[in-house]
Jmol script that loads the backbone (N, CA, C; Angstrom):
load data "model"
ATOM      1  N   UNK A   1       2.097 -12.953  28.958  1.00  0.00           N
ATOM      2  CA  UNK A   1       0.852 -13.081  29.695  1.00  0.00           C
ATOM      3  C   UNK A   1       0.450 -14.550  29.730  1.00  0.00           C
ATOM      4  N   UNK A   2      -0.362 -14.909  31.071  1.00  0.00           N
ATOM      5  CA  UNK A   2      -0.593 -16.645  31.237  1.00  0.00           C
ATOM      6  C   UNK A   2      -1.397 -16.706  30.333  1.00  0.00           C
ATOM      7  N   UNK A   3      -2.555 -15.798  29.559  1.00  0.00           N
ATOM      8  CA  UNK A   3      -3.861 -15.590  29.418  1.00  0.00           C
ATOM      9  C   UNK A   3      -3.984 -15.647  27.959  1.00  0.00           C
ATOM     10  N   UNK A   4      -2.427 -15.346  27.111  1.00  0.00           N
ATOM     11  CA  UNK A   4      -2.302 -15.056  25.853  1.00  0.00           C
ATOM     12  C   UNK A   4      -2.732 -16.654  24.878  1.00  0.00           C
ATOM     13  N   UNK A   5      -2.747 -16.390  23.890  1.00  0.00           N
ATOM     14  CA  UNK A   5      -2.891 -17.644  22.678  1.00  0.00           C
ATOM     15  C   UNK A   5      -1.470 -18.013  22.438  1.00  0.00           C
ATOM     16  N   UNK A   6      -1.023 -19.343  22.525  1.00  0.00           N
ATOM     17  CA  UNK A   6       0.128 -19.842  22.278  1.00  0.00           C
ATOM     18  C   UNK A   6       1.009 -18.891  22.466  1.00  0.00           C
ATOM     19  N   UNK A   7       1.139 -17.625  22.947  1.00  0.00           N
ATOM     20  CA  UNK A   7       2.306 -16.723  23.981  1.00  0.00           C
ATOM     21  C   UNK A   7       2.500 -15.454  22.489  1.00  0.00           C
ATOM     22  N   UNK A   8       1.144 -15.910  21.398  1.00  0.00           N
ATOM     23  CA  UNK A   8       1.543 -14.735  20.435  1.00  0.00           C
ATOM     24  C   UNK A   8       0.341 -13.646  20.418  1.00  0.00           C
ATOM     25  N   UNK A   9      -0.621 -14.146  20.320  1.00  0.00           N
ATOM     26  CA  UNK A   9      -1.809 -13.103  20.862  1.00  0.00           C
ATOM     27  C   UNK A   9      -2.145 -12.206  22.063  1.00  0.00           C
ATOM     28  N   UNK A  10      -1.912 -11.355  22.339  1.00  0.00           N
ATOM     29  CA  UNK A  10      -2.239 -11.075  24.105  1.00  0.00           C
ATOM     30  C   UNK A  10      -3.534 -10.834  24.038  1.00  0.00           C
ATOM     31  N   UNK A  11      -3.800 -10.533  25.362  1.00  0.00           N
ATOM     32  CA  UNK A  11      -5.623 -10.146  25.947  1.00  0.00           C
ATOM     33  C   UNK A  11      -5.456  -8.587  26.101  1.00  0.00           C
ATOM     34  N   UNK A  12      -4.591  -7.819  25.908  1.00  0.00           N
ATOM     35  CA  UNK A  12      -4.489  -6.219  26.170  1.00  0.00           C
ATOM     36  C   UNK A  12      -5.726  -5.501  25.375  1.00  0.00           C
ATOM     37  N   UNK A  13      -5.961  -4.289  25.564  1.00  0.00           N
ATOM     38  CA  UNK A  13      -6.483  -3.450  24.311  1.00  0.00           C
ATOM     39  C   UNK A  13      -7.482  -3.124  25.100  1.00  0.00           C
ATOM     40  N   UNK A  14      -7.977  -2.135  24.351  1.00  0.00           N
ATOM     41  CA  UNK A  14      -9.302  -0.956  24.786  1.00  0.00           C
ATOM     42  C   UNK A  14     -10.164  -0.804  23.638  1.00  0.00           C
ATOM     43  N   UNK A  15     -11.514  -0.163  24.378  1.00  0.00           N
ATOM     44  CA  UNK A  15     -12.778  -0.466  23.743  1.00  0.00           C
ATOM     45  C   UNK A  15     -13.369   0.882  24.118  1.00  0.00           C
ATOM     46  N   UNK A  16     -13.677   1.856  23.115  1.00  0.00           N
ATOM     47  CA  UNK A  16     -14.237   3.133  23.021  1.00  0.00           C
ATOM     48  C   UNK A  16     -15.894   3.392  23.056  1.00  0.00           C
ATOM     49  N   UNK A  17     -16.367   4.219  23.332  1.00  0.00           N
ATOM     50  CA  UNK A  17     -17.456   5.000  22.648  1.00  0.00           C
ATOM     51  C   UNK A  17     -17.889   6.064  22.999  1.00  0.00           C
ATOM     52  N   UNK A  18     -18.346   6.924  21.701  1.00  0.00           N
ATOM     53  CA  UNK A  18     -18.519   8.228  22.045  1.00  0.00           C
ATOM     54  C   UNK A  18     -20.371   8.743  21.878  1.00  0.00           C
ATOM     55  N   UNK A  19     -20.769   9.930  22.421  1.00  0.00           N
ATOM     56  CA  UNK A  19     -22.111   9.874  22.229  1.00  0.00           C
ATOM     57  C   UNK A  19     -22.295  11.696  22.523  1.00  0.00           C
ATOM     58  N   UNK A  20     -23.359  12.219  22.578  1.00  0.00           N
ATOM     59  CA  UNK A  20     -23.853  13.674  22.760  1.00  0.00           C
ATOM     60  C   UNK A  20     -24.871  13.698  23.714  1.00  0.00           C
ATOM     61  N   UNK A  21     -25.040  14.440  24.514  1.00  0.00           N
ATOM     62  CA  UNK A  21     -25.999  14.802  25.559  1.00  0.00           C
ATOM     63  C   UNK A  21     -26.113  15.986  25.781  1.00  0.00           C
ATOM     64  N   UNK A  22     -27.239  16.314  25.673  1.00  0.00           N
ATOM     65  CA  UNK A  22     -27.894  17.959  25.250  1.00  0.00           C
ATOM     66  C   UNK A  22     -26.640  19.104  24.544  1.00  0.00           C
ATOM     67  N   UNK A  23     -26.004  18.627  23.655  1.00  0.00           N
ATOM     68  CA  UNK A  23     -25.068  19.278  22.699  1.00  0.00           C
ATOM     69  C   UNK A  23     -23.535  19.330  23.662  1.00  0.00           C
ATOM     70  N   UNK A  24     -23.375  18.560  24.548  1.00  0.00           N
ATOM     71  CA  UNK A  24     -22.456  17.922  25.057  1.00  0.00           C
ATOM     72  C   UNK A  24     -21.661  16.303  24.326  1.00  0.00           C
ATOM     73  N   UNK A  25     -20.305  16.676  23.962  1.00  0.00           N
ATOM     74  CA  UNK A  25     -19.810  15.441  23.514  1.00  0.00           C
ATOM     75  C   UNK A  25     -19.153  14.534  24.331  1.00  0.00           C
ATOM     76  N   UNK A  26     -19.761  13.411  24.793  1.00  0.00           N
ATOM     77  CA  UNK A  26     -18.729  12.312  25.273  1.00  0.00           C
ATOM     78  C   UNK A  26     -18.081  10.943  24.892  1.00  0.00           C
ATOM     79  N   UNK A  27     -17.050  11.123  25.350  1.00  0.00           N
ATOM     80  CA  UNK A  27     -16.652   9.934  25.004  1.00  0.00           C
ATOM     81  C   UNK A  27     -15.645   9.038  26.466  1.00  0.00           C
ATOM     82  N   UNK A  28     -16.106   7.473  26.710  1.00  0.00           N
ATOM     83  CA  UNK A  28     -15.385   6.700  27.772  1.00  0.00           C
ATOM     84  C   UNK A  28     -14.726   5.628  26.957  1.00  0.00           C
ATOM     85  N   UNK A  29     -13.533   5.561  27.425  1.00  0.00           N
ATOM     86  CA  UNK A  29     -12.416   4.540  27.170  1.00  0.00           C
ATOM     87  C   UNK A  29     -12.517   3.438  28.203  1.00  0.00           C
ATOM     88  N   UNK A  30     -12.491   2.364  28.013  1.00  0.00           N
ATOM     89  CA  UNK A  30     -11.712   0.864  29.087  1.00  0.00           C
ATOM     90  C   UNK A  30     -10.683   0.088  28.602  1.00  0.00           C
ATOM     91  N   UNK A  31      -9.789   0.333  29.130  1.00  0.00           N
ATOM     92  CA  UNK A  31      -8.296  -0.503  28.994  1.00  0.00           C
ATOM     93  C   UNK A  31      -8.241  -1.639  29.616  1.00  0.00           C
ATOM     94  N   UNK A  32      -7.175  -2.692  28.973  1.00  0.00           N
ATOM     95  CA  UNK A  32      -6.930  -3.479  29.768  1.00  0.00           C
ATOM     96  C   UNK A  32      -5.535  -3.703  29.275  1.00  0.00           C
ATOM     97  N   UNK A  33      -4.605  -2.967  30.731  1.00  0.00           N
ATOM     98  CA  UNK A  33      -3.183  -2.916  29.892  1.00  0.00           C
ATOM     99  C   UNK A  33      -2.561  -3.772  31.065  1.00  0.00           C
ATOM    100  N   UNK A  34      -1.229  -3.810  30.977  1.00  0.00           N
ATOM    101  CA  UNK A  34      -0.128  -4.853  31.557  1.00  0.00           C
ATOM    102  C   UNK A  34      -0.050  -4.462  32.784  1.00  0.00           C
ATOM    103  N   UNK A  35      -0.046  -5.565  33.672  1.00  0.00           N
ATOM    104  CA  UNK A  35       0.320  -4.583  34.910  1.00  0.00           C
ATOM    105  C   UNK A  35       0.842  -4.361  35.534  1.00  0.00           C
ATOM    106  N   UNK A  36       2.579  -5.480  35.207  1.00  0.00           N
ATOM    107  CA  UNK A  36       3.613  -5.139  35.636  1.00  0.00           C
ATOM    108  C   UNK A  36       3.860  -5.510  37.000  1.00  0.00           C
ATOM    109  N   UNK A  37       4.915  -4.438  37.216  1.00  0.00           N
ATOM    110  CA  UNK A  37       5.424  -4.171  39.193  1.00  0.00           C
ATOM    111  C   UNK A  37       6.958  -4.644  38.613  1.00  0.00           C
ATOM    112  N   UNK A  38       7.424  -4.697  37.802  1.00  0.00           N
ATOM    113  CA  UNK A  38       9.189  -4.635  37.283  1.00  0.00           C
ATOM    114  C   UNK A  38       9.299  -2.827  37.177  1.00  0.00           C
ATOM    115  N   UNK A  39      10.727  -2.710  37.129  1.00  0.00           N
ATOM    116  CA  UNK A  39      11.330  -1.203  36.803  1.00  0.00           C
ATOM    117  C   UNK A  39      10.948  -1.088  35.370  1.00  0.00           C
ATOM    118  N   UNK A  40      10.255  -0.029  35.123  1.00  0.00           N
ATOM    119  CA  UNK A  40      10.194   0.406  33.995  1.00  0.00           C
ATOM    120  C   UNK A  40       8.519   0.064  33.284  1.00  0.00           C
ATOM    121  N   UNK A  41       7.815  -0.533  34.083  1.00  0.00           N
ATOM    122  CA  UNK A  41       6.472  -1.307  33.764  1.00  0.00           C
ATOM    123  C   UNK A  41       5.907   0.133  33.793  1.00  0.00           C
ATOM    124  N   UNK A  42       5.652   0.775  34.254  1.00  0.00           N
ATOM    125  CA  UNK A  42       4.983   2.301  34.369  1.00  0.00           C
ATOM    126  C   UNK A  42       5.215   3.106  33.028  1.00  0.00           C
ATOM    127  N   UNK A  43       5.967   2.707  32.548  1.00  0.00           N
ATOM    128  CA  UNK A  43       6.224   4.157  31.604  1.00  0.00           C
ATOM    129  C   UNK A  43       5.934   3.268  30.195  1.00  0.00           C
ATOM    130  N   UNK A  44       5.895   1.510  30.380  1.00  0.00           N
ATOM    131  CA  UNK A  44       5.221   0.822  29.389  1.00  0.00           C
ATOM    132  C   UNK A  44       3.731   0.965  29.358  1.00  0.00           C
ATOM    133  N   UNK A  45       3.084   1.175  30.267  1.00  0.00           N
ATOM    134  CA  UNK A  45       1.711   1.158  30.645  1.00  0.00           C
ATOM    135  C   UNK A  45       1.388   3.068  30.139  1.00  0.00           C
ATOM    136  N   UNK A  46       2.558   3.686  30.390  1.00  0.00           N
ATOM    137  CA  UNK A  46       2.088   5.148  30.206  1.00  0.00           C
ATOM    138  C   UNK A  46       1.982   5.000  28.446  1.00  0.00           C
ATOM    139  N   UNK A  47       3.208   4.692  28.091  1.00  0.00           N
ATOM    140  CA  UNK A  47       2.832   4.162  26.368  1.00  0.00           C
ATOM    141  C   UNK A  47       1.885   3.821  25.530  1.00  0.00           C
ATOM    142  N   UNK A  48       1.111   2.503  26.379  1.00  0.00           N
ATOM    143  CA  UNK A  48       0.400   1.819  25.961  1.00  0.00           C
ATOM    144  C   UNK A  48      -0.912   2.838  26.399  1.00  0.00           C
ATOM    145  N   UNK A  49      -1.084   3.521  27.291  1.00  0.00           N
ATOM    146  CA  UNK A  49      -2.153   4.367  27.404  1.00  0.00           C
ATOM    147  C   UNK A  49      -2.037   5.542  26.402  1.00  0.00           C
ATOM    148  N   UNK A  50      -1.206   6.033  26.178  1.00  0.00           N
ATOM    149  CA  UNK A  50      -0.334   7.624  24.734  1.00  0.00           C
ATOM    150  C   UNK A  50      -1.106   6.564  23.432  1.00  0.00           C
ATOM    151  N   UNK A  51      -0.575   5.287  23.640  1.00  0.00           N
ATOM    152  CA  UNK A  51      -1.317   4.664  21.783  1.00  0.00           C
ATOM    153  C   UNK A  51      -2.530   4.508  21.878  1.00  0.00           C
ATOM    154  N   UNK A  52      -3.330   4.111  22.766  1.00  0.00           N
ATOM    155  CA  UNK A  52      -4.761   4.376  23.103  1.00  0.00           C
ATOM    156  C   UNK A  52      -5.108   5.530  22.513  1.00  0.00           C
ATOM    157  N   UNK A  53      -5.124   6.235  23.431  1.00  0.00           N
ATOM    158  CA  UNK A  53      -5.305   7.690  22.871  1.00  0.00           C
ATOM    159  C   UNK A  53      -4.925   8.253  21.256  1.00  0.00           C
ATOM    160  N   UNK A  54      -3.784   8.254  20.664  1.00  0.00           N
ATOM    161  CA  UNK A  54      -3.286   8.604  19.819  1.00  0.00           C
ATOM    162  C   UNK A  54      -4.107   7.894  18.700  1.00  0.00           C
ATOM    163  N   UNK A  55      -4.169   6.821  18.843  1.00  0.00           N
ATOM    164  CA  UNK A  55      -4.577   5.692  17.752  1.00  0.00           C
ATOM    165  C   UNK A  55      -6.793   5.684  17.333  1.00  0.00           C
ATOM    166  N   UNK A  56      -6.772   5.583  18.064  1.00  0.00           N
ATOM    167  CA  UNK A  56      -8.357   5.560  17.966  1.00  0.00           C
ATOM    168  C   UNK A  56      -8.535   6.659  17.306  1.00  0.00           C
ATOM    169  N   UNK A  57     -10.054   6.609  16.752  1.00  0.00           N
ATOM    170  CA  UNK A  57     -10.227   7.259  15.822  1.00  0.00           C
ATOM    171  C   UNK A  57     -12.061   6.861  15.420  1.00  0.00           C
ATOM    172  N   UNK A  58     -13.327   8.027  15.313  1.00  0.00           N
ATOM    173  CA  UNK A  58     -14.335   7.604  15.327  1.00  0.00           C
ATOM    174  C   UNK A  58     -14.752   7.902  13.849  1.00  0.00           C
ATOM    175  N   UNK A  59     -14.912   6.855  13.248  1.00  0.00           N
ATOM    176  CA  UNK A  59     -15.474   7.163  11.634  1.00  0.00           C
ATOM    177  C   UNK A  59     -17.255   7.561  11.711  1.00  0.00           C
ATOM    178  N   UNK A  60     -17.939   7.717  10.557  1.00  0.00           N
ATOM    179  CA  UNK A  60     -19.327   7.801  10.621  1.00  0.00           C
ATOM    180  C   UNK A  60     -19.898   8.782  11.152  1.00  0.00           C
ATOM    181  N   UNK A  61     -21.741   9.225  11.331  1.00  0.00           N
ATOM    182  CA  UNK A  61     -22.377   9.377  11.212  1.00  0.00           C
ATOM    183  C   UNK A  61     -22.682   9.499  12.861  1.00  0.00           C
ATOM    184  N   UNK A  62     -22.685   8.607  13.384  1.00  0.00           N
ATOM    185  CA  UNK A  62     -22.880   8.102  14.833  1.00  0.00           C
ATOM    186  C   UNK A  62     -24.163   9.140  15.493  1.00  0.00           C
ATOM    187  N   UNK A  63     -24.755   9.239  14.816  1.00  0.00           N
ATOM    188  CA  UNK A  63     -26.355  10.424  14.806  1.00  0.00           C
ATOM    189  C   UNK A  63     -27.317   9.045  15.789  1.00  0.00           C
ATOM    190  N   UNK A  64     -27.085   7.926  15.411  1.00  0.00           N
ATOM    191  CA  UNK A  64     -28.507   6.584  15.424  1.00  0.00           C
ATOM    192  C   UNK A  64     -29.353   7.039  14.908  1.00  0.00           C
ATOM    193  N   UNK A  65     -29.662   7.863  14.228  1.00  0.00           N
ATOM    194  CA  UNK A  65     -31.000   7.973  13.406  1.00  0.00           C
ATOM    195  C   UNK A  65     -31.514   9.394  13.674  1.00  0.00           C
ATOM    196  N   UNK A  66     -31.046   9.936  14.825  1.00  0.00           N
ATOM    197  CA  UNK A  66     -31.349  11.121  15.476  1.00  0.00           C
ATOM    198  C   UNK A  66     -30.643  12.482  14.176  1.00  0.00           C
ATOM    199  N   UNK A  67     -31.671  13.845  14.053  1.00  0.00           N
ATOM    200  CA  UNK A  67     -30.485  15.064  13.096  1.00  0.00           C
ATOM    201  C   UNK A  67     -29.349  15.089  13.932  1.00  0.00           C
ATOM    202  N   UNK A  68     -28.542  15.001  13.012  1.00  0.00           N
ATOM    203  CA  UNK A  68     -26.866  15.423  12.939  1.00  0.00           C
ATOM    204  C   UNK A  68     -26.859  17.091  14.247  1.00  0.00           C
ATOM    205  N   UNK A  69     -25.911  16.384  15.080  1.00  0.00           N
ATOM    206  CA  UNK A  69     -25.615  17.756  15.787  1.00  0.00           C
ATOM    207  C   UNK A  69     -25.448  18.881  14.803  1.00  0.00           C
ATOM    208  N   UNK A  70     -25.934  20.261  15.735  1.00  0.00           N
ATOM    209  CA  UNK A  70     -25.220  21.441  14.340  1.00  0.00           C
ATOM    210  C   UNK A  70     -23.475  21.371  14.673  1.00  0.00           C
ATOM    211  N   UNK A  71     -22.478  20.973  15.715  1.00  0.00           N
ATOM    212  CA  UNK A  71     -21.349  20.374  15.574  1.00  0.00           C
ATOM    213  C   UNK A  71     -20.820  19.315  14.761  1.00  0.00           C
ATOM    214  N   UNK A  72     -19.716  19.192  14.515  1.00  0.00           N
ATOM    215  CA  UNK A  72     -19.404  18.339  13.636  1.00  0.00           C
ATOM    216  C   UNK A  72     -19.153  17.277  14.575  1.00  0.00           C
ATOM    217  N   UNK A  73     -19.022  15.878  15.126  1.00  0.00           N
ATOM    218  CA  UNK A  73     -18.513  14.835  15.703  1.00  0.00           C
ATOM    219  C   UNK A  73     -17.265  14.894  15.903  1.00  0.00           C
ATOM    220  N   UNK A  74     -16.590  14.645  17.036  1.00  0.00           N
ATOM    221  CA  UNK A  74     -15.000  14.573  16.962  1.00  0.00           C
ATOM    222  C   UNK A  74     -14.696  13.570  16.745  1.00  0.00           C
ATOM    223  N   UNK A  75     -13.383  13.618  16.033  1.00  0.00           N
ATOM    224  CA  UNK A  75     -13.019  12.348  15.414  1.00  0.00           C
ATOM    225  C   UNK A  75     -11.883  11.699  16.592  1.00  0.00           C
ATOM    226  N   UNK A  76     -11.610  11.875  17.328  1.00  0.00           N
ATOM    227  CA  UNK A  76     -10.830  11.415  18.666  1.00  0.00           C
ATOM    228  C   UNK A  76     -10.784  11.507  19.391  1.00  0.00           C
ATOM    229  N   UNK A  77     -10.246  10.848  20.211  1.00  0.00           N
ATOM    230  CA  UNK A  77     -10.460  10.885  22.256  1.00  0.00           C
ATOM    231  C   UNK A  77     -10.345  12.322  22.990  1.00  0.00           C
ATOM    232  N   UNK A  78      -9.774  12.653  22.422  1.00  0.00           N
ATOM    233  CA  UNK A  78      -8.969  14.206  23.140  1.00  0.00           C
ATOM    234  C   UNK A  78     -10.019  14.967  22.709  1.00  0.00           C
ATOM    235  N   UNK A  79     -10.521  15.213  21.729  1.00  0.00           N
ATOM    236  CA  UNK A  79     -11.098  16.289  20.998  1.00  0.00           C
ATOM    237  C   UNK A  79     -12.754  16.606  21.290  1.00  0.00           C
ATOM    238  N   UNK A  80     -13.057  15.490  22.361  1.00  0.00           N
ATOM    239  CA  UNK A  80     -13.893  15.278  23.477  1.00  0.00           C
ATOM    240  C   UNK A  80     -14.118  15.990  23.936  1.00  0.00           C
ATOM    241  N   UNK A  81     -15.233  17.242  24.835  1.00  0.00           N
ATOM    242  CA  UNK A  81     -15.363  17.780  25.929  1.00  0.00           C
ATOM    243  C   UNK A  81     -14.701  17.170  27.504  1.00  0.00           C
TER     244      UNK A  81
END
end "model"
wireframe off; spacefill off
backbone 0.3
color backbone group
């Protein structure tokens, strides 16, 4: 990437958050993955979207101060409504 730190850091990666609305759980993802246009860039980008997913993970409480749903919080992307 032109964009990277001395060609060892990249700028990739995603940024989560999850929340409840009237005992509805959500959660939105934003990526910012590679974007290719070589053979085979698609199924790197499908990857890099599978570790997104796979990898994240919501620790805590995440109430803000509000009682605790009578649900428990999901602890990952999928496990989302």
């Amino acid at each position: 990437s032109f964009s990277s730190v001395l060609g060892q850091l990249g700028n990739k990666g995603a940024v989560s958050v999850r929340f409840f609305v009237h005992g509805t759980s959500f959660c939105f993802v934003c990526c910012h993955l590679d974007s290719g246009g070589e053979d085979g860039d698609a199924l790197l980008r499908n990857t890099d979207a599978a570790s997104v997913l796979s990898r994240t993970s919501f620790h805590g409480h995440g109430h803000g101060g509000a009682p605790p749903p009578e649900e428990p919080l999901p602890k990952n992307i999928l496990d989302h409504e």
